[in-house]
N, C-alpha and C positions, 0 to 999 in steps of 0.2 A: 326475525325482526330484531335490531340492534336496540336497546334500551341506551336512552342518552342518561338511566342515574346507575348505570351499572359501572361499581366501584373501577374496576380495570378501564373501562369505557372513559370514563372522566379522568383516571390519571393520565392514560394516554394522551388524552386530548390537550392537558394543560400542559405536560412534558412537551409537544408537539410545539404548544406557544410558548414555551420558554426558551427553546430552540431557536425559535424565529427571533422572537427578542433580544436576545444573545446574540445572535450573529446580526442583526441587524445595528445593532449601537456602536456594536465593535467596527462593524462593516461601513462605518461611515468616515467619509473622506478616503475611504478608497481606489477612487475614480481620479486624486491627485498626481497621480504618476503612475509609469510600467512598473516600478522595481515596487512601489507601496501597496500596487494591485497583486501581481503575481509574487513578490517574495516578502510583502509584508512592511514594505520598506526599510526588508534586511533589520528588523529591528523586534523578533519576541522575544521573551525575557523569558526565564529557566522553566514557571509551572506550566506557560501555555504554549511553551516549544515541548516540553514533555508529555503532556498530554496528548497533542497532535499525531506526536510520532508514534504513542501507544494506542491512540483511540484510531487509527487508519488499519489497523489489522484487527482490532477486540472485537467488532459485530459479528462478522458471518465466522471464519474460520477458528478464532480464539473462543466462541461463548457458543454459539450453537453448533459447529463444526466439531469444536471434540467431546460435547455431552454427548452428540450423535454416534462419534468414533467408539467412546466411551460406555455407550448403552450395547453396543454390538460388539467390541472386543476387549473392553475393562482399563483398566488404571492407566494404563500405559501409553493410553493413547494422550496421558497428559504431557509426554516429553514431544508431543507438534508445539505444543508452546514454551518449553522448560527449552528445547532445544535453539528457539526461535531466539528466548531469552538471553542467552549464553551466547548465541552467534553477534548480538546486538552490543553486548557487553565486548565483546573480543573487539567488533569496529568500532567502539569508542574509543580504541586507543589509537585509532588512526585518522576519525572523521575529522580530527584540527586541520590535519592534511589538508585535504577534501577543500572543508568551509574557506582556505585560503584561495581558492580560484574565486575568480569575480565573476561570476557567471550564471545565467538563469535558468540550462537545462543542460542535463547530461549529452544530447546529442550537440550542442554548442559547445560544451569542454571535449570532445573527441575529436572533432571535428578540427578546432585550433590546434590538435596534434597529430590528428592521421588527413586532412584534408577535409576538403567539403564532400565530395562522394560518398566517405564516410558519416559525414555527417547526415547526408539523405537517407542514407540506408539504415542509420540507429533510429535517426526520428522516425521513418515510415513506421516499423519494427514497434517503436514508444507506443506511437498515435495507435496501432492494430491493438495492443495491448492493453493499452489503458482504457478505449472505447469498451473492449469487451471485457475488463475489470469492470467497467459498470454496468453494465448491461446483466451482468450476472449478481450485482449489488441490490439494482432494480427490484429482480424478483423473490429477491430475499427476504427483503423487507414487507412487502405487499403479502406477503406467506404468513408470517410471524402475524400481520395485523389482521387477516382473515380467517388464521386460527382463534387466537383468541377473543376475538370480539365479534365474530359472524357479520363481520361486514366484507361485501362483495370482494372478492380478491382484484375485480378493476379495481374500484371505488377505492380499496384501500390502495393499489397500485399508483394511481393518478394522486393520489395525494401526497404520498413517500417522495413521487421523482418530483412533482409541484416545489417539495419544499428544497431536496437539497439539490434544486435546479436553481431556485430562486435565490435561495442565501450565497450558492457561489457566483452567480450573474452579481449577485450584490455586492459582494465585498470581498468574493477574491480571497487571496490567504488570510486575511484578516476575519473576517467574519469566519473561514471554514476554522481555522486555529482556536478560535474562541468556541464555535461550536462544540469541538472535539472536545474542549478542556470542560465545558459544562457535561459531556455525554459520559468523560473521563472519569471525572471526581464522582458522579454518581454511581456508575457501574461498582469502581472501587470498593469502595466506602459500603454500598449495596451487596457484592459478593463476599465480601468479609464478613459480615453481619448475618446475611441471610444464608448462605452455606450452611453455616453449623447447626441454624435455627431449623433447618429445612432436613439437615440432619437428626437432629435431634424426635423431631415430629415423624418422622419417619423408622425411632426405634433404637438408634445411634449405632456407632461405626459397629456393633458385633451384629446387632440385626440385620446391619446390610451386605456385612462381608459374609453374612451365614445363606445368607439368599441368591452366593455367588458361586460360580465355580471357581475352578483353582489357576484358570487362565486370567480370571477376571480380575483376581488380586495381586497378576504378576507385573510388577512392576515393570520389567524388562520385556514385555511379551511381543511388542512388535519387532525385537529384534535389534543388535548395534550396528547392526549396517545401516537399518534403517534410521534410527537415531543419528548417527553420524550423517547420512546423507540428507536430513533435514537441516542440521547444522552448518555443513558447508552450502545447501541452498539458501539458505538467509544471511549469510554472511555476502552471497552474489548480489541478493535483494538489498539489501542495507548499503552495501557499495555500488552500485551504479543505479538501480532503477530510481528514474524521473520523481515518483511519489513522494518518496524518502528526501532524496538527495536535494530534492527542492525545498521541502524541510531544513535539513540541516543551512543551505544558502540563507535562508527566511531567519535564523536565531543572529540575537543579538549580538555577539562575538562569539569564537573559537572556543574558550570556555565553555557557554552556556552549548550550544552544541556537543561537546564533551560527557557533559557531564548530564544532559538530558538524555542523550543516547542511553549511558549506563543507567538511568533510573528508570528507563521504560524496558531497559532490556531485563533489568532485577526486576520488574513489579512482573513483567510475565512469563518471569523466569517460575513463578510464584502461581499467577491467575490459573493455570492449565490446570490446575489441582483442584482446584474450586470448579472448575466447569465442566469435569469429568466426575468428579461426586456426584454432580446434579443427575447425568446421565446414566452414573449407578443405581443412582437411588432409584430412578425410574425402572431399570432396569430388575431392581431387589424387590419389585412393588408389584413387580408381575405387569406393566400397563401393556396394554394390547392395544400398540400405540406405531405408527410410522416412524422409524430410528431417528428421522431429520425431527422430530416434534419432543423429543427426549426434554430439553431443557426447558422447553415451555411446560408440560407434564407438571415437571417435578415444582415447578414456581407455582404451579395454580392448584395445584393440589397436597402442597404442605406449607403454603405460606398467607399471612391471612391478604384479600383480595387487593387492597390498596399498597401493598409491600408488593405482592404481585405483579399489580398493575405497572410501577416506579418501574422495578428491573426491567419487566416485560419493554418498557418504554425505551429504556437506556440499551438493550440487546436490538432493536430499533436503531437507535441513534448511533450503535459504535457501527452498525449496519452500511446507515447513512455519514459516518464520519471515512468511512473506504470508498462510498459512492464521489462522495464532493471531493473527494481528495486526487483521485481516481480521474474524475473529470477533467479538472482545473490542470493538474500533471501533463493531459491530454491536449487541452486547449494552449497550454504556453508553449508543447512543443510543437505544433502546427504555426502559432503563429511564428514563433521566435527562430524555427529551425526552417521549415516549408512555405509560408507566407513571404516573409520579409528577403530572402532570395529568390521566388519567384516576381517579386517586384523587381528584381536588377539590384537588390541593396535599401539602405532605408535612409539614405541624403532625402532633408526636408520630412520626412514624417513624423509628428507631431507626437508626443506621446500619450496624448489623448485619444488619437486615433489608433493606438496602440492599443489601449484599453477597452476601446470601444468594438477593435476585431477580435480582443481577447475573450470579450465576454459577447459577444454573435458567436461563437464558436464554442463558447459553455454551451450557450444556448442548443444549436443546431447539434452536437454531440450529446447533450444531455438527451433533450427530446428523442433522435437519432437511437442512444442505443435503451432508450424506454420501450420503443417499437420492436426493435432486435428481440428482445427479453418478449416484450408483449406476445410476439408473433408465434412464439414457441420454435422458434429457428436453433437447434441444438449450437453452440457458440466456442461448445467445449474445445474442438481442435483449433478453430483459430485464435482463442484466448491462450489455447496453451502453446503453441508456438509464438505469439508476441510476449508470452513473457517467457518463453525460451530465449529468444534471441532478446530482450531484455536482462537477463541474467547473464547471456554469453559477453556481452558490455562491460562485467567486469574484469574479462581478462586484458580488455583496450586500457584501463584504470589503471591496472598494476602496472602493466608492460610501457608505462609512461613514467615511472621511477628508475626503470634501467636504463642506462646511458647507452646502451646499444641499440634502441630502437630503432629501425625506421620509419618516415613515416608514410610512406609506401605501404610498410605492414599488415595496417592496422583492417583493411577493407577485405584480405584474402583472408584473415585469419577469424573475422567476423564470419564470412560466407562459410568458411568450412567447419566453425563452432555452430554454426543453424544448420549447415547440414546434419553434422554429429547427433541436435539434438534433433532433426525429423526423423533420424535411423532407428537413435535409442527409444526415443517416444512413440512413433508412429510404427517404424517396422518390429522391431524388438519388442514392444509392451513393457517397454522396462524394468527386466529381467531381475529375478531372486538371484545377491551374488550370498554366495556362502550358506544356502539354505536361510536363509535368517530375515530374508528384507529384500524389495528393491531398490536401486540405487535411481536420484531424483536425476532426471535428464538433464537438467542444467550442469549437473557436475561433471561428466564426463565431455559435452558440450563447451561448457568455458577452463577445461586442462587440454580439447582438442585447439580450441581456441591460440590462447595462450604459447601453446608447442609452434602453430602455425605461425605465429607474429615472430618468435625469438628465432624458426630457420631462416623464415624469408629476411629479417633481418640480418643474420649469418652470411646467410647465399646471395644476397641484393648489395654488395660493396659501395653501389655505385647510388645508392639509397639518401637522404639527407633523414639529417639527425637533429636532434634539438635537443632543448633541454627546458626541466619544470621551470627556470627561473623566467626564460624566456616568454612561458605559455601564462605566468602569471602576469606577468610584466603586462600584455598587450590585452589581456583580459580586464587588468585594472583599470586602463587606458579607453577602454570602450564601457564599463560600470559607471566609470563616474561620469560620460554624458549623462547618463542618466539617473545617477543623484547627484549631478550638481545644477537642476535643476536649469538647463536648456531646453530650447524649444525642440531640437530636433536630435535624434539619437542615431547610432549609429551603429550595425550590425554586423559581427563578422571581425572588423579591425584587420587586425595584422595575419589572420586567418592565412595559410598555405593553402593553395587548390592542389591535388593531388597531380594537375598537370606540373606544375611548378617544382 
């Protein structure tokens, strides 16, 4: 029986409404246009584009993912985030790049360079990907709320997808951005704080390293292959996947995109540290505890309940700050890349009506993958092949700064970078290279990638060629239909069909 005055019970709950509130004020006048719905109207400014970008990975994998890594193989498991960090940092020297296409989704800047075909086949790949990013966000959250507070894992289920179904149907990147920045600043400010408190209570750093083994305290123990192949996998994530890149489009100039990237990449180049203590400590305490439950452990049993409660709420919210993000990602590129060319193009469609299939398709995707998740339908392989072949995208990104391209290329070298990675991943098991680590299938995926676009570009003579000035040019040309505020927009533009 759940107590409505039990401290964690009540922080939860009002975190929950502050969430909504948050995103609901922010989220208003969102429904004024495509580009104000889906990118914000191109307009956050430096803390709630950095927050966003940090708070879409902090819930599941950054804060309960390496306490859990942490509680089972020790310290080391803080370089998933150190490394994540540093890969974030590296592409902020290049997202200026990036943010100078006018464009709504990664499969629409591919597609203006390798054809439409291509562009059906990154969105399909997006849309597989980002459904079952959420769908696996779903039940993550519903976990975390039915550990600690013994309410129903539906009951807490249906309420987690309820909310951050509603605040992205509501307002879009603006409401989800703001969320993130409220989920942000508390986690922050929260692990900084309570870490060392949590430490402390528990005996401090000699008590708990004494209650380790010698693997536990190796910093380096998962190995530098495997540290390196985390680093060049987020380095693919941060340059091309839909999440991100939709982020970076949404900041208010080249700048603030810049220099948000590097401060989200420094704060969790940082955070891994903090969230693999908590997993120690669990770990040094003896709990006879399920390894995925490691971070909520150590919050409920050395911090007092209301402090408890706050984090527990915020590891919740950066949960839900991957779900809404995850979705929305989902929903724009269905509409903008799969919808609006299965109409024959978008002459006369309003962008109201734009909005309004934007957010039916939150809908219908959110709900959609609450059921996935609900049903106990294992999701793992087809999650991890759409963001295989989400990652192998960014070898179409680079291969669009060399003047040799063609754009022919780009669709064989996508096919045989997803092949690469269902070999490495599915047949191989992603093999230990060097004793030391596996290497993440995205990488040898998007360098099979990559090889494939620069022969056939070699071998294809008779191939057409372009160039970035061109792809921005026509990109700009099709943006500002849609913030200069006409009734009718237009999709695609100057776009090459791969017949052509």
């Amino acid at each position: 029986m759940v107590s409505l005055t039990d401290p964690i019970v009540v922080t939860m709950a009002l975190y929950f409404a502050g969430t909504i509130l948050v995103a609901w004020w922010f989220g208003r006048g969102a429904s004024s246009g495509y580009v104000d719905f889906t990118l914000a109207g191109k307009n956050l400014e430096l803390l709630p584009f950095t927050m966003t970008y940090f708070s879409t990975f902090v819930g599941g994998g950054l804060t309960m993912g390496i306490a859990q890594k942490a509680f089972i193989e020790g310290i080391s498991a803080q370089w998933y985030a150190m490394s994540q960090g540093l890969a974030w940092i590296t592409v902020s020297t290049f997202i200026g790049v990036l943010y100078g296409f006018d464009v709504v989704s990664t499969p629409d800047l591919l597609g203006r360079v390798f054809g439409s075909y291509t562009k059906y086949f990154a969105a399909l790949f997006t849309l597989i990907g980002q459904i079952s990013l959420t769908a696996a966000q779903t039940i993550g959250m519903a976990t975390i709320i039915a550990t600690v507070t013994d309410i129903s894992l539906q009951v807490g289920f249906w309420i987690s997808t309820l909310v951050f179904v509603g605040i992205t149907v509501w307002g879009g990147m603006s409401s989800v951005a703001w969320a993130d920045t409220f989920h942000g600043i508390v986690i922050i400010v929260g692990m900084v704080v309570a870490i060392p408190v949590a430490l402390s209570n528990a005996g401090g750093i000699g008590a708990v390293s004494s209650q380790l083994s010698p693997s536990g305290t190796n910093w380096f123990g998962v190995g530098l292959v495997q540290i390196a192949s985390w680093y060049l996998l987020y380095i693919t994530v941060a340059g091309a996947q839909q999440h991100l890149l939709q982020r970076t489009w949404a900041a208010k100039n080249a700048r603030v995109a810049k220099i948000g990237v590097f401060l989200s990449g420094l704060v969790i180049t940082g955070y891994g540290i903090l969230t693999a203590t908590a997993g120690l400590i669990a770990q040094a305490q003896g709990a006879g505890i399920d390894s995925s439950l490691a971070f909520a452990w150590t919050l409920q049993n050395t911090l007092p309940p209301v402090f408890a409660g706050l984090l527990l709420a915020a590891a919740v919210g950066g949960v839900m700050s991957g779900a809404d993000s995850f979705l929305l990602a989902g929903a724009t590129t269905f509409v903008n890349d799969l919808y609006l060319p299965y109409r024959g193009g978008s002459e006369g469609v309003s962008e109201a009506h734009l909005v309004r299939m934007t957010r039916s398709a939150i809908l219908v995707f959110g709900i959609g993958a609450a059921l996935i998740a609900l049903s106990g339908i294992r999701i793992v392989a087809v999650e991890s092949i759409g963001l295989g072949i989400m990652s192998v995208l960014f070898a179409g990104i680079l291969a669009m700064f060399w003047d040799g391209t063609k754009r022919e290329a780009g669709l064989p070298g996508f096919v045989v970078g997803g092949l690469v990675f269902a070999l490495w991943h599915f047949g191989l098991g992603e093999p230990a290279l060097l004793g030391e680590g596996p290497l993440e299938s995205a990488v040898p995926a998007t360098i099979a990638a990559l090889v494939t676009i620069v022969l056939v570009s070699y071998l294809y003579s008779a191939g057409e060629t372009f160039t970035v000035e061109e792809i921005k040019q026509a990109a700009t040309r099709d943006m500002e239909r849609f913030t200069g505020g006409e009734a009718t927009v237009a999709d695609g533009g100057q776009e090459m069909t791969d017949e052509e």
